[in-house]
C-alpha positions, -999 to 999 in steps of 0.1 A, spaced: -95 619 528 -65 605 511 -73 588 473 -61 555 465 -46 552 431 -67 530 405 -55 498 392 -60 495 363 -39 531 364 -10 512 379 -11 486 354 -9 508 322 21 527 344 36 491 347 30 478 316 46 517 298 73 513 319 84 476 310 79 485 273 102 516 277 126 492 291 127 465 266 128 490 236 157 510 254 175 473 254 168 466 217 176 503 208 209 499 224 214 462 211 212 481 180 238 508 183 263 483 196 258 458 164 261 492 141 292 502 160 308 462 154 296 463 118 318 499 114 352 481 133 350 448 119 338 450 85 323 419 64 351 393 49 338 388 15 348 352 -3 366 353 -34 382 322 -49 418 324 -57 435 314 -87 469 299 -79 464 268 -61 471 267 -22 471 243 4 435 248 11 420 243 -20 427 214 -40 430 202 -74 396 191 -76 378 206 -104 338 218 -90 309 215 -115 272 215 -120 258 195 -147 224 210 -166 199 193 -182 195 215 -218 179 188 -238 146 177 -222 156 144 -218 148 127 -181 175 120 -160 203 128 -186 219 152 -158 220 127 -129 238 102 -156 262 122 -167 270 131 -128 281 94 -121 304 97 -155 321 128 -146 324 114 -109 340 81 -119 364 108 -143 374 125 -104 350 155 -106 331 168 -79 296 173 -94 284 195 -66 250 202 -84 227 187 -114 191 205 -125 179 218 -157 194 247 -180 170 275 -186 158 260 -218 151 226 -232 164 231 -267 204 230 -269 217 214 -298 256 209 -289 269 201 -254 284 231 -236 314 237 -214 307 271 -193 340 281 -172 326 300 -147 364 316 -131 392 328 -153 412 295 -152 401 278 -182 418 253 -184 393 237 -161 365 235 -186 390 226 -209 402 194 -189 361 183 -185 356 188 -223 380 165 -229 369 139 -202 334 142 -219 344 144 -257 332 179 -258 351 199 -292 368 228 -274 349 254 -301 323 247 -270 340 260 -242 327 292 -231 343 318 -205 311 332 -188 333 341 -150 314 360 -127 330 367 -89 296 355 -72 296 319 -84 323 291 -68 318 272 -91 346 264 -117 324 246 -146 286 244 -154 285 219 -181 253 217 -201 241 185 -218 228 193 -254 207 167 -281 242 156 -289 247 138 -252 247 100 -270 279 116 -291 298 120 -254 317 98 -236 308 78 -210 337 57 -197 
């Protein structure tokens, strides 16, 4: 008398043996995305200093709210726009309660922060270097109580 095998036997054998199978494909999907990170390495982004052909003289900033006050941020954007900034970014400063207007260069060419100062009527004892590799960003400018003293032509 020969025995039939069960079914439900062959299905778990099936169903094993197509698991097997996709895990051996992700396993070696694996290794081979390991082996490409080791031979081509991440490019990280840094900013250069000199100017180039690629980037241009256009200075990029984000404008802060720092005094409370609705909407100061988004006016000061279409100022500094009309002045040919790029305002890439407005939104609120950490805190509500700065007094004087600040001018945060935020790479080690300060004579960017310097050149929005002066579009806005900022006193240059309010330029602060605060660079950091991680941010493309070459001024945060944040809008103090003082923002009716600035100019707005």
């Amino acid at each position: 008398m020969s025995e039939q095998p069960d079914k439900s036997t062959s299905a778990n054998s099936l169903f094993l043996n197509s698991a097997i199978g996709f895990l051996s494909v992700l396993l070696l999907a694996l290794v081979i995305a390991l082996f490409t990170r080791i031979i081509y390495p991440r490019i990280f982004n840094e900013r250069t200093e000199l100017t180039t052909e690629l980037i241009g003289n256009i200075i990029q900033l984000e404008v802060l709210n720092g005094c409370g006050e609705p909407g100061i941020a988004n006016n000061f954007t279409g100022v500094l726009r009309k002045n040919g900034f790029d305002v890439v970014e407005t939104g609120n400063f950490e805190r509500f309660d700065v007094e004087k207007t600040m001018v945060i260069a935020r790479s080690s060419y300060v004579d960017n922060a310097y050149r929005v100062a002066a579009a806005l009527g900022v006193s240059e004892e309010y330029v602060i270097r605060e660079e950091s590799p991680d941010f493309y960003l070459d001024v945060t400018v944040v809008l103090g109580r003082d923002y009716n003293e600035l100019n707005t032509n």
